[in-house]
C-alpha positions as CSV (number, residue, x, y, z in Angstrom):
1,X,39.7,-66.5,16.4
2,X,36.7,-69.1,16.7
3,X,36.5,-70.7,19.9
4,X,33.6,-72.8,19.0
5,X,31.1,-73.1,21.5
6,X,32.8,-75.6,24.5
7,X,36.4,-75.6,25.4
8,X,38.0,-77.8,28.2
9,X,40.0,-75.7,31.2
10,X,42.6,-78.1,32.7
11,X,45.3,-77.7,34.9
12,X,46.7,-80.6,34.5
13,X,48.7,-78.9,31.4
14,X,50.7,-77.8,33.6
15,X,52.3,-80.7,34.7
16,X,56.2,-81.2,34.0
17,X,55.1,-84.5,32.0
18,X,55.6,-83.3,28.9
19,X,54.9,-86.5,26.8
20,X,51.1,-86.7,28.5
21,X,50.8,-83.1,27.9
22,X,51.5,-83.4,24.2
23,X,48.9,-86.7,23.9
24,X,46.0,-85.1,25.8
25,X,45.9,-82.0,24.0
26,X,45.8,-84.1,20.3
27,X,43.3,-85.9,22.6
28,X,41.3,-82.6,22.6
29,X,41.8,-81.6,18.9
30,X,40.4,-84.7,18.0
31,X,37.4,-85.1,19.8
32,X,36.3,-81.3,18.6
33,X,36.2,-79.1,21.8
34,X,36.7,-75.4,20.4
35,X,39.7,-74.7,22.7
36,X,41.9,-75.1,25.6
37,X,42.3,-73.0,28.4
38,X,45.6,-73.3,30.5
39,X,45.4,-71.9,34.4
40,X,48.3,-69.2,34.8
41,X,47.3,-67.9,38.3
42,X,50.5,-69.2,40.2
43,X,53.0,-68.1,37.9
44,X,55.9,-70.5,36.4
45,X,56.4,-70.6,32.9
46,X,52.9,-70.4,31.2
47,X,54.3,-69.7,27.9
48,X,56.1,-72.7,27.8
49,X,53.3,-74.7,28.4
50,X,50.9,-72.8,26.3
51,X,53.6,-73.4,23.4
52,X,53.7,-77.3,23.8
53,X,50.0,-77.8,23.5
54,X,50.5,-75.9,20.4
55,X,53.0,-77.3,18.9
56,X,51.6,-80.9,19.2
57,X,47.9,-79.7,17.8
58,X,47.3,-77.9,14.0
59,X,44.1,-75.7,14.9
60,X,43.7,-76.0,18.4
61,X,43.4,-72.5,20.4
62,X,44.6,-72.1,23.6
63,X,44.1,-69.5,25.6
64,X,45.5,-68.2,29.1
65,X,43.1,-68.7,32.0
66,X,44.5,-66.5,33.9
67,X,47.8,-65.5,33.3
68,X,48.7,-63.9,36.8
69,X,49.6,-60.0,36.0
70,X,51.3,-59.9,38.9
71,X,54.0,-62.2,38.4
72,X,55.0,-61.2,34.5
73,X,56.2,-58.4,33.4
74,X,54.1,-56.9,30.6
75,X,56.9,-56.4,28.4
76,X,58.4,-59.9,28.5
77,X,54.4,-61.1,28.1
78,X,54.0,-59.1,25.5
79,X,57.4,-60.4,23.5
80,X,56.2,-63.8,24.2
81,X,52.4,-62.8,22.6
82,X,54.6,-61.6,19.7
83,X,56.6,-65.2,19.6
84,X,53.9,-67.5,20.2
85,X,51.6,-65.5,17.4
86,X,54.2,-65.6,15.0
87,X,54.8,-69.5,15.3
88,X,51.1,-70.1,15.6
89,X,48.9,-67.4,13.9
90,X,45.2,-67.0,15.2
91,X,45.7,-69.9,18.1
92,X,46.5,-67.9,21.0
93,X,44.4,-65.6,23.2
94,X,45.9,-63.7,26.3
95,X,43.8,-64.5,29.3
96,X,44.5,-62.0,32.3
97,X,43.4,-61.6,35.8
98,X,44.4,-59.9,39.3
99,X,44.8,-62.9,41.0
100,X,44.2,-63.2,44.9
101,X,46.1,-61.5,48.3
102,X,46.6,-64.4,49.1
103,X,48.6,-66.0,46.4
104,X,50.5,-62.6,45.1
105,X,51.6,-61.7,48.8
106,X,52.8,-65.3,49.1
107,X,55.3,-64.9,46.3
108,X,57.3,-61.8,48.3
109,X,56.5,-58.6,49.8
110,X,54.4,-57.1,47.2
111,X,51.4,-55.6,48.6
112,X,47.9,-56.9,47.2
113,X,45.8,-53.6,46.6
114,X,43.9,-51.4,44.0
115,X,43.9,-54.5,41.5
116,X,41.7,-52.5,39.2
117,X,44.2,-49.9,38.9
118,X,46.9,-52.1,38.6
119,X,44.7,-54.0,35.9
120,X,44.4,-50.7,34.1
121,X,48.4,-50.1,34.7
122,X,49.1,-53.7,33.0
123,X,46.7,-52.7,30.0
124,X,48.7,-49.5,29.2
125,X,51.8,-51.4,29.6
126,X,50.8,-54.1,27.3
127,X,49.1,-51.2,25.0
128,X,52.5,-49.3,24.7
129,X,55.0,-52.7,24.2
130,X,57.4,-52.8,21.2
131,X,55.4,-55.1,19.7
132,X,51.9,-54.2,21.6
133,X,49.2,-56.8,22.7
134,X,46.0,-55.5,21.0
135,X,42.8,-55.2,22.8
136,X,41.3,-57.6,20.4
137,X,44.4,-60.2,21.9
138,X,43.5,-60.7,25.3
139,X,40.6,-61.3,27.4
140,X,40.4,-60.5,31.2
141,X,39.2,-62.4,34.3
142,X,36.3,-60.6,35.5
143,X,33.6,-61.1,38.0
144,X,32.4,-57.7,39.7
145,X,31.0,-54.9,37.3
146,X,33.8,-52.6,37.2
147,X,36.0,-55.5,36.3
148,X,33.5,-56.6,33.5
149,X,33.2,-53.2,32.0
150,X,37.1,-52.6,31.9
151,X,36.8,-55.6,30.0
152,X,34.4,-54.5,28.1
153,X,36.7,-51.3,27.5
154,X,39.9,-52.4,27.3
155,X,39.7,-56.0,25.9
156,X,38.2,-58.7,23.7
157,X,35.6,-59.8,26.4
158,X,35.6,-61.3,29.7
159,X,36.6,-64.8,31.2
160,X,34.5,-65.3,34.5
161,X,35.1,-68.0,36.6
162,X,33.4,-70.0,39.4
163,X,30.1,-68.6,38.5
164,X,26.1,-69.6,37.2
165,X,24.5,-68.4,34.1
166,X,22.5,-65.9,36.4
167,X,26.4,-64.0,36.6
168,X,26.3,-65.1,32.5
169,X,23.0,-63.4,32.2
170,X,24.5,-60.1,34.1
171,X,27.9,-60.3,32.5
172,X,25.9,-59.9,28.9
173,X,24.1,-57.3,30.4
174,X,27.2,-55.2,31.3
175,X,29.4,-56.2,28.4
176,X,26.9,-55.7,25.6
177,X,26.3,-57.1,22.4
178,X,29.8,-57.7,21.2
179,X,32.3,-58.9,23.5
180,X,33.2,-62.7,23.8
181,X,31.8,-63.7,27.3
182,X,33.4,-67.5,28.3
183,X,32.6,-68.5,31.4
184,X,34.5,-71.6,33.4
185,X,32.0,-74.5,34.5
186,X,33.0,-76.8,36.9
187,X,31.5,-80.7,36.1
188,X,31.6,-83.9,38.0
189,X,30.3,-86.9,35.8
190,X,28.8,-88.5,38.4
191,X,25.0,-89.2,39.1
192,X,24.6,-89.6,42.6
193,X,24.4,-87.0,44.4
194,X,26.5,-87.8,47.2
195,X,29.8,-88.8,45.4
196,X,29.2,-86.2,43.5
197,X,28.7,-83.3,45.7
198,X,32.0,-84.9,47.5
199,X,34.3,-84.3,44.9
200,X,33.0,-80.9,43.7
201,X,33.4,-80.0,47.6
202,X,36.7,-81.3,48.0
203,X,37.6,-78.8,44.4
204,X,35.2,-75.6,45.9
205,X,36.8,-75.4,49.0
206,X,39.9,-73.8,48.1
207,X,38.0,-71.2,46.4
208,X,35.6,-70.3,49.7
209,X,38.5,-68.8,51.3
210,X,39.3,-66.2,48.5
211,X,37.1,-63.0,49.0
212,X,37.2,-62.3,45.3
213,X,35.3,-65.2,44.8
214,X,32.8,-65.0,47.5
215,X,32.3,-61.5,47.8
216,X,31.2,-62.4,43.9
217,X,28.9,-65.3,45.3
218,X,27.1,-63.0,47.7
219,X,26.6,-60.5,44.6
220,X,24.9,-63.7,43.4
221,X,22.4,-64.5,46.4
222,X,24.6,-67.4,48.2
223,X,24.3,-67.0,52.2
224,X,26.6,-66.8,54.5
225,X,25.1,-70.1,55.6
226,X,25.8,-71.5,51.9
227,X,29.7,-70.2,52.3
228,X,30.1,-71.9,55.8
229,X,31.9,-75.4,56.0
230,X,32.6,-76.3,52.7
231,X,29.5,-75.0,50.7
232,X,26.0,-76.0,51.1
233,X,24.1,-78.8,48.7
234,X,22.7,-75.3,47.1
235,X,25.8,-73.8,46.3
236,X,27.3,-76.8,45.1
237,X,25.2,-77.3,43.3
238,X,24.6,-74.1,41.8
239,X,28.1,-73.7,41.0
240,X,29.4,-76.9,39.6
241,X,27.4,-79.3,37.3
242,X,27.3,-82.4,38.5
243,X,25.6,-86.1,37.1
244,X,24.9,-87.3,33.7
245,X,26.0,-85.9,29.9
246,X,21.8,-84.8,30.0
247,X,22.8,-82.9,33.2
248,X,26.0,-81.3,32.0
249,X,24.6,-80.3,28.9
250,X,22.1,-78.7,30.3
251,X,23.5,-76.3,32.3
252,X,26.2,-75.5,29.2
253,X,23.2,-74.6,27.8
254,X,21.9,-72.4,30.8
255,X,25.2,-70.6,30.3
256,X,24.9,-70.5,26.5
257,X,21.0,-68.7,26.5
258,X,21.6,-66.4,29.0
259,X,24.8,-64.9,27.0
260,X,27.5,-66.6,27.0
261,X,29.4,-67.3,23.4
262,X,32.0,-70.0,24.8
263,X,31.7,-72.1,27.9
264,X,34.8,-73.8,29.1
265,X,34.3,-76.8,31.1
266,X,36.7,-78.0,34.0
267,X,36.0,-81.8,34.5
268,X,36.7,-82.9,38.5
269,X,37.3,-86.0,39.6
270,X,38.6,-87.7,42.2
271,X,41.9,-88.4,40.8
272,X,42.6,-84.6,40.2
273,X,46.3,-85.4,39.2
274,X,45.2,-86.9,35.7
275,X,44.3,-86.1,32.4
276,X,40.7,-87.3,32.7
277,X,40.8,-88.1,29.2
278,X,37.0,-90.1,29.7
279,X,35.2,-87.9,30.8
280,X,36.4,-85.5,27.7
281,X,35.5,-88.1,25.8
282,X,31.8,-88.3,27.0
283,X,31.9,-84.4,27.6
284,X,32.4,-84.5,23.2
285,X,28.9,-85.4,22.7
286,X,27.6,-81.8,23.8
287,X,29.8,-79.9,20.6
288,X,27.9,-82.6,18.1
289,X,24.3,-82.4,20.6
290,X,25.3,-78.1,20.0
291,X,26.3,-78.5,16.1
292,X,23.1,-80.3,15.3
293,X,20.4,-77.7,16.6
């Protein structure tokens, strides 16, 4: 499956507006972006969304990022895999990840430990399925090393998010020559720095109470300091590009040099809610800035 080189990660696909859903995603097709990833983390019915982008697009991937393993079955995920690849050969990539305490234990009295184990469980599960999910069919949320080389092991490549191309750089590193290695970038189109850094904190802060996240941040250098009260100007800006298409391209390629074979790119804004259907539209001239090196 080629995901080109940029992809878009939205949320917003997620919405119950189907119509909108439909429109943006031929939006995406046409303007060229290599593929679509769909967020999965808080359960619902992810398959059902995943199959409405792809029924209104002809080549568009789309890929799970993350489907929550914790809240599907592996046997009913994999007989949707086996439905959804059937009805759209080579357009659909199994995204995984273990999620957060916070949002599992939220969802019942299920007990948020071992995640790597329980990673490996979902694997063998998915491995054994009448019919199985391949390793070359899915892709796994990773951040830490032992994450990243289970992906390496057990799966297609790995699907970091809320990370820099330093953690692209290591990812390589521990994944080797051959695994795909997509990494999420946040991006405000904004140029000044104060509107922008508003808006990326307003997205970062739900993320700097997760300690999968930050314990990954400190693994990257970020201080405590940086952490505290919303995220400091250097780990906003380390983590989320922010200003002009010169800006955002730039850091795709920061990503791109130090390993990565995809980047996926999450556009905030301060009307989170939407389909933010301009700034894709400006975000298009990186593919044709990439296709024409």
């Amino acid at each position: 499956m080629d995901l080109g080189r940029v992809g878009i990660w939205s949320g917003q696909f997620r919405s119950e507006d189907t119509g909108a859903a439909r429109d943006a995603a031929r939006e995406l097709e046409g303007l060229g972006f290599g593929a679509l990833w769909i967020p999965g983390g808080a359960g619902g019915d992810i398959f059902g969304d995943v199959t409405r982008v792809l029924s209104a697009t002809t080549t568009l991937p789309v890929v799970t990022g993350i489907l929550n393993i914790w809240m599907h079955d592996a046997g009913d995920v994999a007989s949707e895999h086996a439905r959804i690849g059937a009805a759209y050969p080579e357009r659909f990539l199994l995204g995984l990840g273990v999620s957060h305490a916070m949002l599992v234990e939220a969802q019942g009295d299920r007990r948020y430990q071992r995640p790597r184990t329980v990673m490996v469980d979902y694997l063998d599960a998915l491995d054994s399925a009448v019919p199985p999910v391949g390793r070359e069919d899915r892709v796994l949320a990773a951040l830490g090393p032992k994450m990243l080389e289970l992906a390496r092991d057990r799966s297609a490549g790995a699907h970091p998010y809320l990370t820099t191309p330093k953690h692209t750089g290591e990812a390589r590193s521990t994944l080797g020559a051959g695994p795909l290695l997509a990494p999420e970038q946040m991006v405000v189109l904004d140029p000044d720095p104060s509107s922008a850094r508003a808006v990326a904190r307003q997205a970062l802060s739900r993320y700097l109470i997760l300690p999968n996240y930050t314990n990954n941040l400190r693994r990257l250098g970020f201080s405590e300091a940086d952490l505290a009260d919303g995220g400091s100007d250097h780990l906003v800006d380390g983590i989320i590009a922010w200003g002009d298409i010169a800006a955002i391209a730039g850091r795709v390629k920061e990503h791109l040099d130090a390993g990565a074979d995809h980047v996926c790119l999450q556009v905030l804004s301060d009307s989170p809610g939407s389909y933010p259907i301009t700034q894709w539209r400006e975000l298009a001239a990186i593919i044709s800035g990439l296709s024409s090196k």
